[in-house]
N, C-alpha and C positions, 0 to 999 in steps of 0.2 A: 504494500500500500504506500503512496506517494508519504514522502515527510513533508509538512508543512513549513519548515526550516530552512529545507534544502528547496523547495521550489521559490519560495522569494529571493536566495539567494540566486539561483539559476537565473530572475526573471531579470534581478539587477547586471547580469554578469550579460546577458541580452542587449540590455540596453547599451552598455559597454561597449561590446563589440558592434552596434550598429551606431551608435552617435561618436562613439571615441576614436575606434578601429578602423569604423566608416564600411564596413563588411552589407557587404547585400545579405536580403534574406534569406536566400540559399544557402550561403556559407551559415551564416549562424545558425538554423535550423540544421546544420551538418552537424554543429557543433553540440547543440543539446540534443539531437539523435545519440551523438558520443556519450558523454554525460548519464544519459536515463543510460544506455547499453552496461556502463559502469553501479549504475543503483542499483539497477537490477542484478549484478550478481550480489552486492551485496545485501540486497534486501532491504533498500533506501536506509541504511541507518544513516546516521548525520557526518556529513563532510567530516566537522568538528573530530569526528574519531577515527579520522584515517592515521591507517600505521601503513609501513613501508613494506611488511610483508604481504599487505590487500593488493595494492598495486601489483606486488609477484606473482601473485596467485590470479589477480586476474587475466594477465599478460599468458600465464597457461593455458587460462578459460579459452582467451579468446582465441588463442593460435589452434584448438580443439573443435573450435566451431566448423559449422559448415554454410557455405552459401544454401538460402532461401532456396532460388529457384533454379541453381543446377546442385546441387548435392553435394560440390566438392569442396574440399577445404579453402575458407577466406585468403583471399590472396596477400603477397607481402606488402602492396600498396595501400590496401585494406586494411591491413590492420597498423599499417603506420598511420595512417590519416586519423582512425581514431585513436593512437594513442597519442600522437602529436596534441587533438584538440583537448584530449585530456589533463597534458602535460602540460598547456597553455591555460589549461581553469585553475588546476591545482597552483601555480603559479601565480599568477591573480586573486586567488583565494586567499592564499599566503599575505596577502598584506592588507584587506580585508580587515574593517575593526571586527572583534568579537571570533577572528581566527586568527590572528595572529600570535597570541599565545599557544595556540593547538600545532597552527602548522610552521613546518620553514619551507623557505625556499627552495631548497634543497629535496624536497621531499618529492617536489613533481618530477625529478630527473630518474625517480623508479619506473617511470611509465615508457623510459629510452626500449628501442629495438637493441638488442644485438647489432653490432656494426656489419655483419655482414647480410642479414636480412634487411638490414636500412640500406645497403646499397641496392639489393633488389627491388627491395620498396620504392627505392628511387629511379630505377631502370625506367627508360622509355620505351614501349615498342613500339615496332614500325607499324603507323597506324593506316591501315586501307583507303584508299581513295580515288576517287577518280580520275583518269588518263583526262587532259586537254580534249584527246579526238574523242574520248568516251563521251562525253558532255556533251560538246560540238553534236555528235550522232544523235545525240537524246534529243536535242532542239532541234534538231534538223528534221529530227520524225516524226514530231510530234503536228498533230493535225491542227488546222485554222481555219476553220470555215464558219464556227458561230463565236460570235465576241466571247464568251466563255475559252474557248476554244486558243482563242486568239488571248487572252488572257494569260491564259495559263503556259503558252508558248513563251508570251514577251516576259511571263513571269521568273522561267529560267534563266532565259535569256541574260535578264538584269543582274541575277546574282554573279550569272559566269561572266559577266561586263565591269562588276562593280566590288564583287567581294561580299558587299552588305550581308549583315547580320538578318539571319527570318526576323528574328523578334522586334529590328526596323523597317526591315524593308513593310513590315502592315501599316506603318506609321506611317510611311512616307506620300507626299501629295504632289501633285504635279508643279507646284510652285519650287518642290527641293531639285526638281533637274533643271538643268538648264543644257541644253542639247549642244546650243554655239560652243559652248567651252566645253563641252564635254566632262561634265563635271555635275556631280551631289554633293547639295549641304546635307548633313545629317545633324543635323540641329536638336542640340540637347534639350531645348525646351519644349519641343513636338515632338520627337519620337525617343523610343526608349536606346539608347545608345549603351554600351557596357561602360559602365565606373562615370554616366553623365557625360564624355566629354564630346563634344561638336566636333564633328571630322569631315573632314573635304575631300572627296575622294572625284579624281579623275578617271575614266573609264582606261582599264585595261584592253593591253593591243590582243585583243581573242579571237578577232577578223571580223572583216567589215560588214560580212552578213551576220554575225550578230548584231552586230551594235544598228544594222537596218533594221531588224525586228523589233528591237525595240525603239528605235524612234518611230517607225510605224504606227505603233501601239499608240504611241503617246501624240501622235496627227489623227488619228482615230479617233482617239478621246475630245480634242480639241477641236476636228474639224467638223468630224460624223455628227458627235453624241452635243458638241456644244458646253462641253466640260467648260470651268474655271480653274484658277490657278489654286485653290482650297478645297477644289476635290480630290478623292483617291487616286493613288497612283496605279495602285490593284486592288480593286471595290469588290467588297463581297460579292456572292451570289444572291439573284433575289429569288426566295422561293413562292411558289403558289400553289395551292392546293387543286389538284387534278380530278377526273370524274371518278376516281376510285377514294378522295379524301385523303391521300396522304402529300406531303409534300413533294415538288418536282422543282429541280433548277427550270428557274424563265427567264434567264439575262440577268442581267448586272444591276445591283444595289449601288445607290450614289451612297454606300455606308464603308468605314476600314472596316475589315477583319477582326475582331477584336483580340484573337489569341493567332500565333503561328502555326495551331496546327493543320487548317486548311492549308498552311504552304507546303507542310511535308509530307500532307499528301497527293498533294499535286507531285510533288519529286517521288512519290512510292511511285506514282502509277504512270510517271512518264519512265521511269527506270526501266520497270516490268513490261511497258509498252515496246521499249527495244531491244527486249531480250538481255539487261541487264541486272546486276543483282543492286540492290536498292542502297542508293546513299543520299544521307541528309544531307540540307542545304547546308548546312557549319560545314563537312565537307569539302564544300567547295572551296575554301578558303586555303586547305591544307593544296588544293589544285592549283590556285593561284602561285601561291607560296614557292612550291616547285617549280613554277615557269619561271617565276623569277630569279630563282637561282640559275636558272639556265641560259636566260636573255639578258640577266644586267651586266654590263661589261666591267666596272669598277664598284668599287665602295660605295662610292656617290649614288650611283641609279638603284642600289639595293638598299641604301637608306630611304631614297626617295619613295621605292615600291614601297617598304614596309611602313612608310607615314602612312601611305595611301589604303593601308590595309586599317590605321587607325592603329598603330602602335607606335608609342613613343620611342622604342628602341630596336634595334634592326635584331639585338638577340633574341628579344620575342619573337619574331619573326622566323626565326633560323632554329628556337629551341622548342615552342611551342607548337607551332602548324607546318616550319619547313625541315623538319632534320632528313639530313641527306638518304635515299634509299641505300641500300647495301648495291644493288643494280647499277644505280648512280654514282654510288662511289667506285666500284668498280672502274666506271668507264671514266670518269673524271682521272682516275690515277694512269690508268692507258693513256689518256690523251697528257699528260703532266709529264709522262714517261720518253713518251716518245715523240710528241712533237713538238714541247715545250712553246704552248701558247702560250699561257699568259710570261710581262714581262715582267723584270727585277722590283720596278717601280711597281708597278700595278700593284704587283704584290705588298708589296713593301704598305701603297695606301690603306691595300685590306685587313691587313694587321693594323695600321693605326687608329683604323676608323673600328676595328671590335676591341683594341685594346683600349680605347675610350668609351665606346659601352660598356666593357668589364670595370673599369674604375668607377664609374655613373654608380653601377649594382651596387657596389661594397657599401 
């Protein structure tokens, strides 16, 4: 049964981490997921009476456990993430009036992995994505013949042009493109942007028939339908109810989308429509990523891509969505080997320009 004690403290330790920490609510909801996972081996007794042998013993519990929904044991990432966030309460609890007598500092350091299951835990793997021409195929096959239709085409289209986030792209209205420069505001105060910040993104060179299909779309909107510049960029579906009584797509709602999941299903079913296996629009961002490490000639234009991806540092870019495939590296080493493109210089700049994002991190 919940302790009373422990949940105001939790609720304070919430607040914290979203007004202090600045953490979205996903994260901190990860975090009291952590949290209650820990009460519950103990049987909610009170923070207040944590010894250093609970933390040992629950570090066994959990490494014991099994995933929900496939059977097999919680992976090393998994069980760093919750002890990490538990490592981080105990820690903050620690100074805390009314436990600071109870706890130290020192106490949350029992909830550490093993240094070589924390390197696992921290391992990245190579995460699945889609080919440039896979995507290209997908838009290319996909049909346009009812403005839905035609919707749902420029709707790809824009992610593999722009990068954009699903959870903005619902947001976005025909006032945020502006076609002559080629270019999106993603403007933090209309759409949902990740961490708030306004990003300016120019469209990605992914060929000129994409980037026709969706200026299409958006002459469509403006010339057909008679759109404004504060209408949807990709408007719901309007539905109506049919001679059987249940709902039927009839064309386009002058309404946003209110959640992302009509976008990914649009990508389920354009995936499955060309015979490929289904990847989310986030996704595509790891696809972008990759090009760019393959088209930018220097430092400079890979800086440039990864602003345009909406990350302030080109290591996001390179650690988060772009790490090199093992394929890739392969073939980059072949070409380093034996035909020695790039020059002294070159090089020279791309080492300065990551050895100044590494200092940035510290």
């Amino acid at each position: 049964m919940p302790n009373a004690r422990n949940e105001r403290i939790k609720h304070e330790y919430a607040i914290y981490l979203k007004e202090a920490r600045r953490y979205d609510e996903s994260t901190v909801d990860a975090a009291l997921a952590a949290i209650h996972r820990f009460e519950a081996h103990t049987r909610f007794r009170d923070f207040a009476t944590f010894r250093q042998e609970v933390a040992v013993a629950f570090k066994r519990h959990l490494a014991e456990q099994s995933n929900a929904r496939t059977g097999k044991p919680l992976s090393k990432s998994t069980l760093m993430s919750t002890l990490t966030a538990l490592k981080a309460f105990f820690h903050w609890l620690a100074g805390q009036r009314s436990y600071k007598s109870r706890l130290q500092y020192s106490d949350s350091d029992y909830f550490n992995m093993p240094e070589r299951d924390s390197r696992i835990g921290r391992a990245r793997s190579e995460k699945a994505a889609p080919s440039l021409d896979q995507v290209r195929h997908v838009i290319l096959s996909m049909p346009a013949d009812t403005a839905i239709e035609r919707r749902d085409r420029a709707l790809v289209a824009f992610i593999l042009l722009t990068a954009v986030r699903d959870g903005v792209v619902i947001g976005l209205k025909l006032k945020h493109v502006d076609l002559a420069r080629r270019h999106v505001r993603q403007d933090a105060r209309e759409v949902a942007t990740k961490f708030g910040k306004t990003i300016d993104t120019f469209f990605f060179p992914v060929g000129d028939d994409i980037r026709q299909i969706v200026e299409n779309w958006i002459a469509f909107l403006e010339t057909d339908l008679h759109w404004g510049p504060d209408d949807p960029l990709f408007p719901a579906t309007r539905l109506e109810a049919g001679p059987d009584r249940l709902l039927h797509a009839a064309g386009l709602d002058r309404k946003l989308w209110r959640t992302a999941d009509p976008v990914r299903k649009v990508f389920r079913e354009a995936f499955r429509a060309a015979g490929l296996p289904y990847f989310s629009p986030h996704r595509i961002r790891d696809t972008i990523s990759a090009l760019g490490q393959r088209v930018c000639p220097n430092a400079e234009a890979l800086k440039a891509w990864s602003q345009n991806m909406g990350h302030e540092r080109v290591m996001t870019t390179l650690t988060s969505y772009g790490p090199v495939s093992s394929q890739r590296q392969a073939e980059l080493l072949q070409d380093l080997g034996v035909t020695g493109k790039r020059s002294r210089a070159d090089l020279l700049n791309q080492l300065s320009v990551l050895t100044e994002e590494l200092r940035k991190a510290e």
